[in-house]
Each structure stands twice: as structure tokens, then as C-alpha cells.
VEXSE-920452 format. One record per residue: x negated, y, z negated of N, C-alpha, C, O, CB in turn. Coordinates in pm, whole numbers. Atoms other than C-alpha are relative to their C-alpha. Glycine has a CB too. Example, Ala and Ser with C-alpha at 12.3 -4.5 7.8 and 13.67 -1.06 7.14 Angstrom:
% VEXSE-920452
nX:nY:nZ:caX:caY:caZ:cX:cY:cZ:oX:oY:oZ:cbX:cbY:cbZ
-89:-119:0:-1230:-450:-780:-90:120:0:-194:118:-66:99:3:-125 .
82:-119:6:-1367:-106:-714:77:109:-73:26:220:-90:-41:46:142 .
//
This chain:
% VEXSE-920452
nX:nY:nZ:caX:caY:caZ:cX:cY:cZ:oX:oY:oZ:cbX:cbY:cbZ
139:-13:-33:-14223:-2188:-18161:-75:40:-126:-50:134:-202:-19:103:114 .
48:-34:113:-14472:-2228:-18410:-138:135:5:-230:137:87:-43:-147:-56 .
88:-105:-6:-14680:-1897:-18499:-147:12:-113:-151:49:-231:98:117:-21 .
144:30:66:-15076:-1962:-18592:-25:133:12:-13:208:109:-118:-108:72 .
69:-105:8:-15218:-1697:-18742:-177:-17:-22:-236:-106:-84:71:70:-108 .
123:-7:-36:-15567:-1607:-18665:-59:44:-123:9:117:-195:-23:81:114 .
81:-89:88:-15809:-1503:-18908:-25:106:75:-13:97:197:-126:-55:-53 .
44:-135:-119:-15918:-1142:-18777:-111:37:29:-193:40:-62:39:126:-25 .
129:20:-41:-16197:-1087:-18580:-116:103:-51:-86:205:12:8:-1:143 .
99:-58:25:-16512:-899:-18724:-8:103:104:-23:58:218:-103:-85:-14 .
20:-108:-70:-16535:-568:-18561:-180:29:-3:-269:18:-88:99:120:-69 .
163:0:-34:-16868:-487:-18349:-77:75:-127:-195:70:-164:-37:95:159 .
113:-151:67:-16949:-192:-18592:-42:-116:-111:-160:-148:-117:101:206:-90 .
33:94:76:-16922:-470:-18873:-97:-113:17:-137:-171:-83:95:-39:-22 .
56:74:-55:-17111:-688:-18697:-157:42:-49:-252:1:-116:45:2:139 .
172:-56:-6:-17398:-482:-18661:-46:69:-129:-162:73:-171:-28:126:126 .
89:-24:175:-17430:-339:-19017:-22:-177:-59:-118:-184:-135:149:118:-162 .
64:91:102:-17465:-704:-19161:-66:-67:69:-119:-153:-1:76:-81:-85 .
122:2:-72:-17688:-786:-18887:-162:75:-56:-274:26:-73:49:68:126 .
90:-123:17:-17870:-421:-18981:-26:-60:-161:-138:-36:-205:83:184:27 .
24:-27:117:-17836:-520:-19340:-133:-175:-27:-243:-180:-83:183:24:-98 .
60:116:-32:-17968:-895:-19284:-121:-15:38:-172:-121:2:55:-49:74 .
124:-69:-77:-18295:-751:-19091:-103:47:-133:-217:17:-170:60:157:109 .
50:-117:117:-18352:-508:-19384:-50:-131:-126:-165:-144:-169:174:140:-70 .
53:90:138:-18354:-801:-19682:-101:-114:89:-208:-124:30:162:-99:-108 .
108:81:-106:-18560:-1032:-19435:-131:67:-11:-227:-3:-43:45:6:171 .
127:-64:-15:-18842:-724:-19400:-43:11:-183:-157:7:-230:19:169:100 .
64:-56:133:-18829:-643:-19789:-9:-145:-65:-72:-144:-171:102:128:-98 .
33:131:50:-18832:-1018:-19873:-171:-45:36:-238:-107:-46:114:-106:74 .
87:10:-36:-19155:-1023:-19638:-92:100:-45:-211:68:-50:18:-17:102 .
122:-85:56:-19333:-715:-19774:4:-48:-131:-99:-111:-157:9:167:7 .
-27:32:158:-19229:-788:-20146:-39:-129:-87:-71:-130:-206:140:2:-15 .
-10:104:-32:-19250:-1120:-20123:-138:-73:-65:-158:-137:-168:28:3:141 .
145:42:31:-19617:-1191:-20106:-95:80:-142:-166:29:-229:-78:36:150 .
63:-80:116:-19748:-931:-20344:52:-36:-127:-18:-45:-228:20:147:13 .
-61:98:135:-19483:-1091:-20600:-87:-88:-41:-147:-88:-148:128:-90:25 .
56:111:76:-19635:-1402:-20586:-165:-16:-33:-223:-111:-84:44:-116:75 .
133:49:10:-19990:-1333:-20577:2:121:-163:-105:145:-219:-130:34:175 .
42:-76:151:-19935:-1093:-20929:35:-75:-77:-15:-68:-189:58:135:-47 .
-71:85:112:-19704:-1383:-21081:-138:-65:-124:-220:-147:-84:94:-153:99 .
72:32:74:-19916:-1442:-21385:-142:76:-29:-208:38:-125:-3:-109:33 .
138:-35:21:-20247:-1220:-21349:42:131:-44:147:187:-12:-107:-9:126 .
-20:-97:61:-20291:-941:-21545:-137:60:-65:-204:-10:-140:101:-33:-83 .
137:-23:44:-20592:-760:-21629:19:161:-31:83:246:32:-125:-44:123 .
-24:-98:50:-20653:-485:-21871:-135:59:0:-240:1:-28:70:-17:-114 .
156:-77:21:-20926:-215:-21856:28:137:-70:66:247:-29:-89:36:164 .
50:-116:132:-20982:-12:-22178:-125:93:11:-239:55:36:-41:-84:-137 .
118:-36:12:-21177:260:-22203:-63:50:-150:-172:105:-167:-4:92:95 .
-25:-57:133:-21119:332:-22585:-101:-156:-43:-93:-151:-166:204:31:-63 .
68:145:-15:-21358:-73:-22587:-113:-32:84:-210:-105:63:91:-89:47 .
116:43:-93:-21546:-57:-22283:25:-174:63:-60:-252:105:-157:14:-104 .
-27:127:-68:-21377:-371:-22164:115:-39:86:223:20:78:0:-82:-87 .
-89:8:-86:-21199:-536:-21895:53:-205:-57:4:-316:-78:-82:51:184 .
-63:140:35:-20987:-823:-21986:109:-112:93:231:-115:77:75:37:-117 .
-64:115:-126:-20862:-1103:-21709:55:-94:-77:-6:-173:-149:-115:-84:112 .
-77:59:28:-20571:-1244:-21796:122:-78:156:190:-20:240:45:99:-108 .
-97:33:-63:-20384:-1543:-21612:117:-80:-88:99:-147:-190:-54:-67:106 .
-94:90:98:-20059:-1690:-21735:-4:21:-144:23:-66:-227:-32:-145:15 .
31:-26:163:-20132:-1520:-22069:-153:-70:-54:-186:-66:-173:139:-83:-100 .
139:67:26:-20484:-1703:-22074:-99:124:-3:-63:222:62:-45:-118:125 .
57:-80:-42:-20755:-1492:-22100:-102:-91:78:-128:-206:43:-35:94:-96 .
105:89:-81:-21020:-1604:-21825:-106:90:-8:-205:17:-3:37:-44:161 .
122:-57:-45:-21283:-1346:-21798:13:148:-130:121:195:-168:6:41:206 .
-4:-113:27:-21405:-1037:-22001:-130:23:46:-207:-67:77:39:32:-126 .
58:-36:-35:-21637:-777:-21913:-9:143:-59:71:225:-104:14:-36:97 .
63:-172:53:-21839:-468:-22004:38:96:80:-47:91:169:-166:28:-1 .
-34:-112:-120:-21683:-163:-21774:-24:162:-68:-11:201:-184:190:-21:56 .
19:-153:50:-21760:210:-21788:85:76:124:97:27:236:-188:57:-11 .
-88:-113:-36:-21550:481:-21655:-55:149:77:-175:173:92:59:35:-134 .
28:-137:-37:-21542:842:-21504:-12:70:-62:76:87:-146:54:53:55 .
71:-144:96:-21764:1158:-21659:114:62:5:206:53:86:-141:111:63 .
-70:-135:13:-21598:1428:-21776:18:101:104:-81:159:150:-61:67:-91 .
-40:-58:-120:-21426:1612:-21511:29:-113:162:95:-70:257:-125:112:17 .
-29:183:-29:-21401:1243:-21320:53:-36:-67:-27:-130:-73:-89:-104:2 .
-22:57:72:-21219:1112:-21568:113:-111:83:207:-83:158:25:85:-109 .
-78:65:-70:-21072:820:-21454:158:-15:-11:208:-1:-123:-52:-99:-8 .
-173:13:98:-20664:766:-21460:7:-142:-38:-37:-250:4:173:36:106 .
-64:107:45:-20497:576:-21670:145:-11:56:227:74:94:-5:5:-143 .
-190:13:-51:-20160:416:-21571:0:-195:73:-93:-275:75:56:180:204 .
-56:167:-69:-20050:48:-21409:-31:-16:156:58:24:231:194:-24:-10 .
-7:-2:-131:-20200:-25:-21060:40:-177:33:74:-275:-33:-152:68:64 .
25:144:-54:-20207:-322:-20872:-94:52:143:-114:147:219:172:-101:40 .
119:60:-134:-20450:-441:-20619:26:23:108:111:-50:159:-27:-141:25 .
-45:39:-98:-20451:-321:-20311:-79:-49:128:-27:-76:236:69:83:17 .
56:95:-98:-20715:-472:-20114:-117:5:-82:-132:41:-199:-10:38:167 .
142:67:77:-21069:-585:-20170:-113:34:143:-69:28:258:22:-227:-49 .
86:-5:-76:-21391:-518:-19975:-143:-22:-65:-196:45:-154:20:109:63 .
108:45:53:-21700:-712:-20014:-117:122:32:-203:143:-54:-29:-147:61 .
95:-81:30:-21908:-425:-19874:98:149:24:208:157:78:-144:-31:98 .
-46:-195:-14:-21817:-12:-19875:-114:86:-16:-212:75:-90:114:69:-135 .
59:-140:-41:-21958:301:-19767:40:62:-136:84:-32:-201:70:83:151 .
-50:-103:73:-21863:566:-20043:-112:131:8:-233:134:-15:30:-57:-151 .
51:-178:19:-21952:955:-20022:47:67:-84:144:13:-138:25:96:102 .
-26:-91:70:-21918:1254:-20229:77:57:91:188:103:63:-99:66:-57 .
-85:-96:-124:-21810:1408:-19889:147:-52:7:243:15:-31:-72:-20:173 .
-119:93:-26:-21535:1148:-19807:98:-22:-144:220:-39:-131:-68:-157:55 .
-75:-22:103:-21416:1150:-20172:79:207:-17:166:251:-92:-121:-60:-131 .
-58:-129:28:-21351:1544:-20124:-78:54:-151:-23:136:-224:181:-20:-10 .
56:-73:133:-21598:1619:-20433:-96:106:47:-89:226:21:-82:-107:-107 .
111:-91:-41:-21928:1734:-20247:-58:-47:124:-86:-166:128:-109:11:-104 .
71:69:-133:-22085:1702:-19867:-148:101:-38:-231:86:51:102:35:197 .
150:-42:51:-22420:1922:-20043:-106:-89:-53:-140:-73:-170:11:87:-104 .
161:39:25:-22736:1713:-20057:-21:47:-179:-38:-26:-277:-129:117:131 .
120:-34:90:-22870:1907:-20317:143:38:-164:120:116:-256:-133:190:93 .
-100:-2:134:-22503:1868:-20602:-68:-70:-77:-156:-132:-17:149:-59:6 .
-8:101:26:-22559:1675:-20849:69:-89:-35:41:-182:-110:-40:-1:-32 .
-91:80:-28:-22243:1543:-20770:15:-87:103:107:-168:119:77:53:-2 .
-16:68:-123:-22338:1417:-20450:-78:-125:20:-191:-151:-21:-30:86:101 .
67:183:43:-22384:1021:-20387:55:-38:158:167:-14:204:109:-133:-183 .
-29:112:-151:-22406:812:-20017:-21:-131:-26:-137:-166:-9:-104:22:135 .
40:97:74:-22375:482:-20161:72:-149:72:185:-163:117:43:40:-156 .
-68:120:-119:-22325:134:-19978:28:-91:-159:-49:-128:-248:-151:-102:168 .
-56:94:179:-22077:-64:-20294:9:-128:51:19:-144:173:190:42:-93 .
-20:132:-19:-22052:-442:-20318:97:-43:-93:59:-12:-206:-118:-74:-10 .
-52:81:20:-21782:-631:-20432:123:87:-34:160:48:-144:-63:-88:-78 .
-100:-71:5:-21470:-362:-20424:107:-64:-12:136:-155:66:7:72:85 .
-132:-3:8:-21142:-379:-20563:79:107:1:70:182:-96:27:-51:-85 .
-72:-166:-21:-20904:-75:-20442:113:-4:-51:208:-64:-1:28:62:152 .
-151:-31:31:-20637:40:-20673:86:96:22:208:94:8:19:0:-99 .
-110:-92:-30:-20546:355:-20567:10:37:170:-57:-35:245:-26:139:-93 .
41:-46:-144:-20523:513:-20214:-80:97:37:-125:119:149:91:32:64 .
60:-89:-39:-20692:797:-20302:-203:-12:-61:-281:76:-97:105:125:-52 .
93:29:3:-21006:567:-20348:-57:-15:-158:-156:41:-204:-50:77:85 .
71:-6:160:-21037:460:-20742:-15:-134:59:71:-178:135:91:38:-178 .
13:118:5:-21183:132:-20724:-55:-56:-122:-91:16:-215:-60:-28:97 .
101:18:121:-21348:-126:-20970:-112:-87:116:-93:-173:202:76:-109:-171 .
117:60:-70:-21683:-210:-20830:-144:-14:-86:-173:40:-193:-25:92:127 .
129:5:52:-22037:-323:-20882:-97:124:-2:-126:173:107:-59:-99:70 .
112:-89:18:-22297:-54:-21013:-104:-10:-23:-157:69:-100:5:60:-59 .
154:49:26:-22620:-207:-21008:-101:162:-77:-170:175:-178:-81:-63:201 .
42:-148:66:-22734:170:-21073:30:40:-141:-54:109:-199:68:108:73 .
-56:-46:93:-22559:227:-21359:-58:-156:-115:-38:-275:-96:179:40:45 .
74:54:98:-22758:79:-21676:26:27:-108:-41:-14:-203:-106:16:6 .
-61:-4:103:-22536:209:-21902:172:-70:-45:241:-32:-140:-14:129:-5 .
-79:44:-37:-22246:-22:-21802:46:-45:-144:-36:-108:-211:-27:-78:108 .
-37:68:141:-22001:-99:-22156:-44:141:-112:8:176:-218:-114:-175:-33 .
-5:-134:128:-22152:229:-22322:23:141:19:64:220:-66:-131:17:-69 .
24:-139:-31:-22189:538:-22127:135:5:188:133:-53:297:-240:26:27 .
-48:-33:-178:-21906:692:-21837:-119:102:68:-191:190:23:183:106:12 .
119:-104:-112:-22123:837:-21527:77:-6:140:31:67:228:-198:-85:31 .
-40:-16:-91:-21900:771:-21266:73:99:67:71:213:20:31:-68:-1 .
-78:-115:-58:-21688:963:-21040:138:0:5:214:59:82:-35:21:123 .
-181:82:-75:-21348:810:-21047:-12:-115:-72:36:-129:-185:24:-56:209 .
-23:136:-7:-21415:456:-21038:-66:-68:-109:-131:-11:-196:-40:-52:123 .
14:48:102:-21468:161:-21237:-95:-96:14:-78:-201:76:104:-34:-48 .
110:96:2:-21805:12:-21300:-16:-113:-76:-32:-117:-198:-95:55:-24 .
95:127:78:-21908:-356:-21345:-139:33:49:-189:111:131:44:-181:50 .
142:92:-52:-22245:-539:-21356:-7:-83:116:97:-147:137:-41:-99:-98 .
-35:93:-124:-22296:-730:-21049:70:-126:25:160:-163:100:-94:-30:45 .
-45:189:3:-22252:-1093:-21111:181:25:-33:272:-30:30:-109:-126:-190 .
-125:-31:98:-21929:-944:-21351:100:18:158:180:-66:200:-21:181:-135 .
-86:-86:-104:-21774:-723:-21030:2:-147:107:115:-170:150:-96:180:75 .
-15:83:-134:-21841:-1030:-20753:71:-119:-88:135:-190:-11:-163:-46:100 .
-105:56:49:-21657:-1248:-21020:141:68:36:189:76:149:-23:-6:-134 .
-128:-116:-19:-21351:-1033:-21044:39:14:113:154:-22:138:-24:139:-36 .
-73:-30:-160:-21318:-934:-20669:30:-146:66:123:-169:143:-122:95:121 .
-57:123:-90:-21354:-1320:-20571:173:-77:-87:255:-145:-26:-163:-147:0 .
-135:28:100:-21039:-1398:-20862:72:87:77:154:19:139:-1:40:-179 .
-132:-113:-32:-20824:-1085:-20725:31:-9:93:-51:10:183:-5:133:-5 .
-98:-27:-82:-20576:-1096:-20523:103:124:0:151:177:-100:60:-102:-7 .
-111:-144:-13:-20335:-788:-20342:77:-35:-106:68:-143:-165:108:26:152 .
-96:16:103:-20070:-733:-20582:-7:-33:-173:89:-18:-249:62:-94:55 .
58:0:103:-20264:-812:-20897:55:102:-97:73:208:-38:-125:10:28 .
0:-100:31:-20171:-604:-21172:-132:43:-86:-216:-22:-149:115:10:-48 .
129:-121:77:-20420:-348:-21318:51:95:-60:115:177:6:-102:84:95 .
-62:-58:57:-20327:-174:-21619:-151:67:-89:-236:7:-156:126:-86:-59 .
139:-109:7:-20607:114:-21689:55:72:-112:167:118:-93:-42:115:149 .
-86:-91:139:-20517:296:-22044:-148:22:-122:-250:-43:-148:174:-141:-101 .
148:-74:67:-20745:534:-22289:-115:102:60:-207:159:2:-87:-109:-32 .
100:-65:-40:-20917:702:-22041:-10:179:4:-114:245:11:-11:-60:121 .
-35:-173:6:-20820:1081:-22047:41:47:115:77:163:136:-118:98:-33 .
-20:-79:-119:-20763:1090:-21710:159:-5:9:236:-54:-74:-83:-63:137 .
-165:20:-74:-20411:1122:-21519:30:57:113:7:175:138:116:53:-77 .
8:-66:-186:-20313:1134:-21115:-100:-62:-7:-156:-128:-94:-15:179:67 .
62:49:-88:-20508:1074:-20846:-110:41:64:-152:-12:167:63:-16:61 .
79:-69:-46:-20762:1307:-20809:-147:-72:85:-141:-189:122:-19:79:-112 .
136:-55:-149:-21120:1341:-20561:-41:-186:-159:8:-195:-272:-166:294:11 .
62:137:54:-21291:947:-20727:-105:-71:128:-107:-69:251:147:-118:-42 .
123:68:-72:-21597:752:-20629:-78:-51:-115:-32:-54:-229:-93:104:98 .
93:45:56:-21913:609:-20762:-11:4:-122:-110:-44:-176:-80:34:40 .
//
């Protein structure tokens, strides 16, 4: 009598870790995934040691721009973000940034922004400052990073999540209270 040997059967527990593990590269393929491909090639640098923001795809440069920064004690950070969403219009407060809910600071600003790009979570963005008339020479902001209008609604319609944003020169560092 002839004796076939079996291969041996996968035990449940085995089963279910490369099931469990199979699940796991599936979700980080799907979060990872997209933000990969929408940074593959874009790269944009904002100096504050220049006063300029430099849009780079594929090593091309496509766009530059005049940008100003956060006052003293605002100082904006420097460090490597990427993009994490975009909003054509925003609310921003002094209150809601955690700087000032007093009327009468003169840190305090209720300001409806147009053409937002959000790099951090704790609210640094680069946005349009129609207010700001010293855009390229003078920081006045609170945090964040001012274009000119036309400049900022360029930029936010180019950017995509995952973008990188590499912010360097500015004095700041962390994540501190940012806005306007």
C-alpha cells in the first residue's frame, strides 16, 4: 500500500494572522498609497531668508512667488510638511488659534481666508492676504504663510494632499498657537 503524503494543513491561528497581516498591507497601501502619488514629483520650497516660494514639479520650476511669514513671537516653523488639505474659503480667529478671544489685543483678528492650503494640524497654513501690503518684505502674520491673491488661488488650485512643503529660515520651530 502506497503512502501519499499530505502537505500539512495551515493551522486556524496561522490562518488568521496572514489574513490579519493581508488586511493591514491592503489599509496602509490605501492610506499611503494616494498621498504617494499625488507628492511624486511636486515640491515646493518656502524661504524666509528670500521672501520666496518656489513650485517645483519633476525638478521644473513652475511658479514663484513673493511670501511673508510670522512676527516675532509668531514666528513661523520651519521643517518639511506636506499638504494636508485645501479650503477655498476659512473662518480664522485669534480665539480658535488659542492666541486671543479680546476685541481690544492687538493680536486679535476674525478673518474670512481665501484660497487655503493646511500644513499643519495645529492650523499653519499658506493663504491669501489681500490685507497684507507688505507681502515679499515685511512678516505680520501669526503663524501662517502669506501670498497675494491671484499668487495664493494659483498655488491652492496646483496642490494636491500629500504635496511636499519644505519651510526653512524662519526662526520658528513646533507647532505653536498660528493664524493670519
Amino acid at each position: 500500500m502506497a503512502h501519499h503524503r499530505q502537505a500539512p494543513r495551515p493551522r486556524l491561528r496561522d490562518t488568521g494572522l496572514l489574513a490579519l497581516v493581508g488586511a493591514l498591507v491592503a489599509v496602509l497601501t490605501l492610506v499611503a498609497g494616494p498621498a504617494r502619488a499625488a507628492s511624486a514629483g511636486r515640491v515646493t520650497t518656502i524661504d524666509a531668508a528670500t521672501h520666496r516660494m518656489t513650485v517645483r514639479e519633476d525638478g521644473r520650476t513652475v511658479m514663484t512667488f513673493p511670501v511673508s511669514f510670522g512676527k516675532p513671537g509668531f514666528r513661523t516653523p520651519s521643517g518639511t510638511f506636506h499638504v494636508l488639505g485645501k479650503e477655498a474659503v476659512v473662518d480664522m480667529t485669534s480665539c480658535s488659534a488659542h492666541i486671543t478671544c479680546d476685541p481690544a489685543s492687538p493680536n486679535y483678528y476674525d478673518l474670512t481666508v481665501h484660497w487655503a492650503v493646511r500644513l499643519t494640524g495645529g492650523g499653519v497654513y499658506v493663504h491669501a492676504a489681500p490685507w497684507n501690503h507688505a507681502v515679499g518684505r515685511a512678516d505680520i502674520s501669526h503663524g501662517c504663510i502669506h501670498l497675494n491673491t491671484p499668487d495664493a488661488q494659483r498655488f491652492y488650485e496646483f496642490s494636491r494632499v500629500g504635496d511636499t512643503v519644505i519651510v526653512k529660515n524662519t526662526g520658528g520651530a513646533g507647532e505653536g498657537p498660528s493664524g493670519p
